[in-house]
C-alpha positions in Angstrom: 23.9 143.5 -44.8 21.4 141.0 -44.0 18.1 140.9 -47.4 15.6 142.2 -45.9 12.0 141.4 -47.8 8.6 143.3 -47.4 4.9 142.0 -48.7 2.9 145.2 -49.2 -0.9 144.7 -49.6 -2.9 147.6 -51.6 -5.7 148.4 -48.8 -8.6 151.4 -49.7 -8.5 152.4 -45.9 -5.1 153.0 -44.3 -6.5 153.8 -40.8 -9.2 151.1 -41.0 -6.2 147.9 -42.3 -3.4 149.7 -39.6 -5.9 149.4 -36.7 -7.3 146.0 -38.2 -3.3 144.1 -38.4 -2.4 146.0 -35.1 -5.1 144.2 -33.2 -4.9 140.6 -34.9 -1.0 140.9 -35.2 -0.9 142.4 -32.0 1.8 144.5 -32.7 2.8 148.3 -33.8 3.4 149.4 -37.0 7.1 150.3 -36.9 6.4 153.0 -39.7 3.0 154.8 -40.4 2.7 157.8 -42.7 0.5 158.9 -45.0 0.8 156.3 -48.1 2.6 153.4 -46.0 2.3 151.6 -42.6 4.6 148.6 -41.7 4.9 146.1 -39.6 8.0 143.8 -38.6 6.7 140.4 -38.5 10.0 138.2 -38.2 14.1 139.8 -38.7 13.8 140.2 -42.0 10.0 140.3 -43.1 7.9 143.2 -43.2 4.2 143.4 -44.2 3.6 147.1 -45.8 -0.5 148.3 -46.4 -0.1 150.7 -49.1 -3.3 153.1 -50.4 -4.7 151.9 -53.3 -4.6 155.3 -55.5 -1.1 155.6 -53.8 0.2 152.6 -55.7 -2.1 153.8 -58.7 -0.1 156.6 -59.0 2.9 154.5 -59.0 1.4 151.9 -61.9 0.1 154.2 -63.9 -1.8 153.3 -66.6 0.1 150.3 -67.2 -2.6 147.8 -64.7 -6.1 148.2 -64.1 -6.4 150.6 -60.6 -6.1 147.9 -57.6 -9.9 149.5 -56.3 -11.2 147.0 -59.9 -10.1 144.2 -57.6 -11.1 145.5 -53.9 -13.2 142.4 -52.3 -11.4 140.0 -54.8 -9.1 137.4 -52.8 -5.7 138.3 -54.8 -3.4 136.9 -52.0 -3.2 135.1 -49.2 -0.7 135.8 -45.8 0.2 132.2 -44.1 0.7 133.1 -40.5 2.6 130.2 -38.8 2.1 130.8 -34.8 1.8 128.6 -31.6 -1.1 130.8 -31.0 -2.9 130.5 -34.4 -6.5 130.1 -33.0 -6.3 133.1 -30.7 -5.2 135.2 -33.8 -7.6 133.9 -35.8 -10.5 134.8 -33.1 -8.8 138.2 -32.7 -8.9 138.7 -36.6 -12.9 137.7 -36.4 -13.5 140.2 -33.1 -11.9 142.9 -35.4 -14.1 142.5 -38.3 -12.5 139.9 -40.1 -14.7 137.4 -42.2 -14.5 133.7 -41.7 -13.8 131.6 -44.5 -12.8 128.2 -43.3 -12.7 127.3 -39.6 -9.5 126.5 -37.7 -9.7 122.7 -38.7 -6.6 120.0 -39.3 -5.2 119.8 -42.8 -3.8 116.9 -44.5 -0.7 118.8 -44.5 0.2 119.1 -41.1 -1.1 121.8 -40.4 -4.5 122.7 -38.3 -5.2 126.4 -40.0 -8.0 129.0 -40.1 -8.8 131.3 -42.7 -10.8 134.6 -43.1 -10.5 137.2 -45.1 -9.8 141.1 -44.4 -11.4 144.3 -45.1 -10.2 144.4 -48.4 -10.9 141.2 -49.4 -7.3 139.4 -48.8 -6.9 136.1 -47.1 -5.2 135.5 -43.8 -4.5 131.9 -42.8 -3.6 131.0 -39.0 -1.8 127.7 -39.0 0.2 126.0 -36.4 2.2 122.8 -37.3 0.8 119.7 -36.0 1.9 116.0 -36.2 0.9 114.1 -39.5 -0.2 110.8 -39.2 1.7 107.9 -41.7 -0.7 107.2 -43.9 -1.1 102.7 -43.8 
């Protein structure tokens, strides 16, 4: 059996984050239930939005409830895509706040970043030829 890995983000609106990654992901989720909605986004990578008081529940009283940290960037989900700038207009038409425009890095990489209902940062990057520094 091939690993298999999942990134799950705490969101306070299941409906509002599905709807929101279904449009900039443009995808399905491939599971969506009450308490969990995922998304395949490579053979082996899923990305899970999980209620906050869901994962509460879960934690206990052991960490401060996730909704103490709701608007706080706590993560950030690289996207590497051909078609980074459409996703990252698409993430902006669906409600998606810019941070940084799509610009080139000094890493190779020309990437936007905004930042999604709940606060978490998306970047949009697409490799791009670095120039040899003289």
């Amino acid at each position: 059996m091939n690993p298999e890995y999942m990134i799950i983000l705490y969101i306070a609106d299941q409906q509002l984050s599905r709807d929101f990654y279904s449009k900039v992901l443009k995808i399905r989720p491939t599971l969506d239930v009450p308490g969990m909605t995922e998304f395949i986004l490579s053979p082996g990578l899923k990305l899970g939005l999980m209620p906050e008081d869901g994962i509460a529940r879960i934690l206990g009283d052991k960490t401060p409830h996730p909704s103490s940290g709701h608007g706080i960037p706590r993560c950030e989900l690289y996207l590497l895509n051909e078609k980074h700038t459409e996703m990252f207009q698409s993430a902006l038409d669906s409600g998606a706040i810019e941070v940084s425009p799509v610009l080139e890095r000094d890493w190779g990489h020309s990437v936007g970043y905004v930042s999604d209902p709940d606060g978490h940062i998306i970047a949009f990057a697409k490799e791009i030829p670095v120039t040899p520094k003289k």
